[in-house]
Phi, psi and omega in degrees: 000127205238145170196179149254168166345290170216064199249314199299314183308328201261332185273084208305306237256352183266271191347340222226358179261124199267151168176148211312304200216128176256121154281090235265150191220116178252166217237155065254136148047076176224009161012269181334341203208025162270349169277315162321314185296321197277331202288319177285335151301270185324321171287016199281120162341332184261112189302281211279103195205170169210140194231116170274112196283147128250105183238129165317002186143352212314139170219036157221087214265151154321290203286316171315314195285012216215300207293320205282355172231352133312278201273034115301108182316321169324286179261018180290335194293327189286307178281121168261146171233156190206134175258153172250156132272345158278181160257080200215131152298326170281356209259280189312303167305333163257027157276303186278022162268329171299314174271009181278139175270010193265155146291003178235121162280110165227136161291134162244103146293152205262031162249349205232186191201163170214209201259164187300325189279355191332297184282338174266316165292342161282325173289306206328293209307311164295318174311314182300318162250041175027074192260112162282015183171121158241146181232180171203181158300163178219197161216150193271166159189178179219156181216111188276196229260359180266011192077355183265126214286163106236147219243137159224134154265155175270080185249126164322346215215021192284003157222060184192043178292347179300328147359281176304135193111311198253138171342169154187147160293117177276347204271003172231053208215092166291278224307303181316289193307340177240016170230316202262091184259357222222111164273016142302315189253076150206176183237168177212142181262129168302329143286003165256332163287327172301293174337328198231354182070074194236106161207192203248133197297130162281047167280212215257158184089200169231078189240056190062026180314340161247043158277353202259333190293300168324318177305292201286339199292308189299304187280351188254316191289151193230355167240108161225198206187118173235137140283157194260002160258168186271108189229334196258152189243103210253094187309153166207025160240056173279139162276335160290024170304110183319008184242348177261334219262144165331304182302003198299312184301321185286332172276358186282310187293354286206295187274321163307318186293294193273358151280003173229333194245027155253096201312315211278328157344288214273004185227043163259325188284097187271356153216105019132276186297347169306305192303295191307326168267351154278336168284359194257346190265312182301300179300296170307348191264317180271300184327321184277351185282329190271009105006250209295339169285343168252033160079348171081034166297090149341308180310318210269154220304345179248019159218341182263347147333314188248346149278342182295317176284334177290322171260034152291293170299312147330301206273304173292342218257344193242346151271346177278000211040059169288318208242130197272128189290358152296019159282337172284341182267350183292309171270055204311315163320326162303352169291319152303296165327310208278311227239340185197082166298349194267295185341285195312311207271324170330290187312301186311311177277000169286311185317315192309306200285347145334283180304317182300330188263003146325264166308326155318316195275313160286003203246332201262317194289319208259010155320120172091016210240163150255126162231160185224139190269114198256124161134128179223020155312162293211319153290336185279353187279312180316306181273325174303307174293350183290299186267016159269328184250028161250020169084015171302124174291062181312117160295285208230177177231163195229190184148135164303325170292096154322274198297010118020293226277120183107340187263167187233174181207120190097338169102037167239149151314148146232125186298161145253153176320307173292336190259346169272331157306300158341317181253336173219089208250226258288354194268176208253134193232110145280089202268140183237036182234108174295337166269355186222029193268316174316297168303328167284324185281339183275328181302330203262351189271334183275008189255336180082029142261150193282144190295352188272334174261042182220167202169114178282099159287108193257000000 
């Protein structure tokens, strides 16, 4: 069913059709990677749903392909398809919060894809707990040039699991306001966004529009509800992510910016210190990324502007005590940004190029190698990914941590050190932990691998 915009709005009887949870999926030019998506939608365990298409325009297509499962008999009862004329992710998303007939609201981005059961196990939970939200974990993943998936989860609560499961007020829950960032992997009862007016900023793009939601989403709502399973598959190697993009400090301010100086906004967070410290969390994150995206120009135009209002607020926010000065040890890195930004960018770009000539230099060692990864820290995620997307034959993983050992990651076994030299005498030992690494390269040499088959990540 093809429609524009507000041709959908004026058709009392597609309005007016009730079902559990409307999905809502906005579009431009993701061809590649839209038949997975409607397909996962479409597939949903949950009978009563309607998946709202809005695409922006697409023109490499997208939209034929979208039109061809609308006027399919199988899923047309199923599909509203709405051509847009803006370009706005949030423009698109608060269209279709407007026409959904569901009692439940969910986003599907249209690079991603999520489990069959996904939408029926988030209504129960909610329905059951009269919930203005459930959410659950999800997992990220990438796909190297072989088609192969590799998956990390993502759990809100991981050392806090009882968390999970039980009702809670979120609207005074600093630990929510600065982790829980993702308007995807939940479902929202649509009388609870009407109510509080909850939508999403129509700037232009995908220019991170759902922090301001999420943001409100947090402060209004008084029941909410997380699960400890996993249903949405979140890409993070599209090269056109709105997460890659150059613009990131600017859309972070972007979204802040009209969440503290919009009077009808700013006086839904009544705490206050929640907002302000997931922007102090937004902010160290985008800065160093739209950095290393100008070449680390302190100048330029997508960065000194919009640092200047950030540690303008910052700064005020911590004389007004909104923000407690142990927000600089929460962010150690804030300090440097705030107080000697010339410093912070140096250092940075000494660290990068560092690193880069690093992975060349490990990229050079293990070409043609089968290898194995000892270390599963932060670093070690880092380097498993690296060499999952040149196509590197990781067999296995490794680690010191018992509790570990047998369980996997990544879609790999982990190893305890001894039974993995034992099963792989001959692979390439990637120790990827910076703090034990001197100690791990001597435990795999007393283990009897040759020191020509160890490789230090520094």
């Amino acid at each position: 069913m093809e429609n524009s915009v507000t041709e959908l709005m004026k058709d009392e009887k597609i309005v007016k059709r009730k079902n559990k949870v409307s999905i809502i999926m906005p579009s431009l030019n993701v061809v590649e990677y839209i038949d997975e998506c409607i397909l996962s939608a479409l597939n949903q365990t949950l009978i009563e749903k309607e998946i709202i298409c809005i695409d922006a325009g697409s023109t490499d297509g997208t939209w034929e392909r979208l039109k061809v499962y609308a006027n399919d008999d199988k899923y047309k009862d199923q599909i509203k398809l709405l051509h847009c004329d803006v370009r706005s992710y949030g423009y698109q998303v608060n269209i279709g919060i407007s026409i959904a007939s569901g009692d439940y609201i969910a986003i599907l981005e249209t690079d991603d894809y999520v489990e069959k059961d996904m939408y029926e196990y988030l209504y129960k939970i909610a329905v059951k707990n009269n919930a203005d939200f459930a959410k659950a974990n999800y997992d990220t993943f990438l796909t190297n040039s072989r088609n192969k998936k590799i998956f990390e989860r993502v759990m809100l609560f991981e050392n806090e699991e009882e968390r999970y499961g039980k009702i809670f007020n979120p609207h005074n829950d600093l630990y929510l306001y600065i982790n829980d960032h993702s308007i995807w992997k939940g479902i929202y009862k649509k009388e609870f966004l009407l109510k509080y007016n909850i939508t999403l900023n129509e700037s232009s793009g995908a220019a991170f529009q759902d922090i301001g939601f999420v943001q409100q989403v947090l402060a209004c709502a008084r029941r909410g509800i997380y699960c400890d399973k996993s249903f949405y598959r979140y890409r993070t190697d599209r090269g056109q992510a709105s997460v890659k993009s150059v613009f990131g400090l600017k859309y972070s301010y972007e979204e802040f910016r009209r969440l503290l100086d919009t009077d009808e906004l700013k006086k839904k967070f009544v705490y206050i210190k929640g907002l302000y410290t997931y922007m102090v969390k937004s902010f160290c994150i985008e800065i160093k990324k739209t950095l290393r995206s100008v070449g680390y120009n302190m100048d330029s135009e997508y960065i000194k502007p919009y640092y200047k209002w950030f540690k303008k607020q910052i700064l005020d926010a911590i004389e007004k005590n909104i923000l407690d000065l142990d927000i600089y040890q929460q962010y150690s890195q804030l300090v440097n940004i705030i107080n000697d930004f010339g410093k912070y960018n140096l250092e940075l770009e000494s660290k990068d190029t560092i690193e880069k000539e690093n992975m060349v230099k490990l990229l050079n060692l293990v070409k043609n190698r089968e290898v194995i990864v000892f270390g599963l820290g932060a670093y070690g995620k880092l380097i498993i990914q690296y060499l999952f997307s040149q196509d590197i034959n990781v067999r296995a993983l490794c680690d010191n941590n018992k509790a570990l050992w047998k369980t996997s990651k990544y879609g790999l076994v982990i190893y305890q050190p001894g039974k993995c030299v034992e099963e792989f005498p001959e692979c390439m030992y990637i120790i990827s932990s910076k703090r034990n690494g001197q100690d791990i390269f001597k435990q795999l040499i007393g283990l009897g691998i040759e020191a020509e088959n160890i490789y230090t990540c520094i």
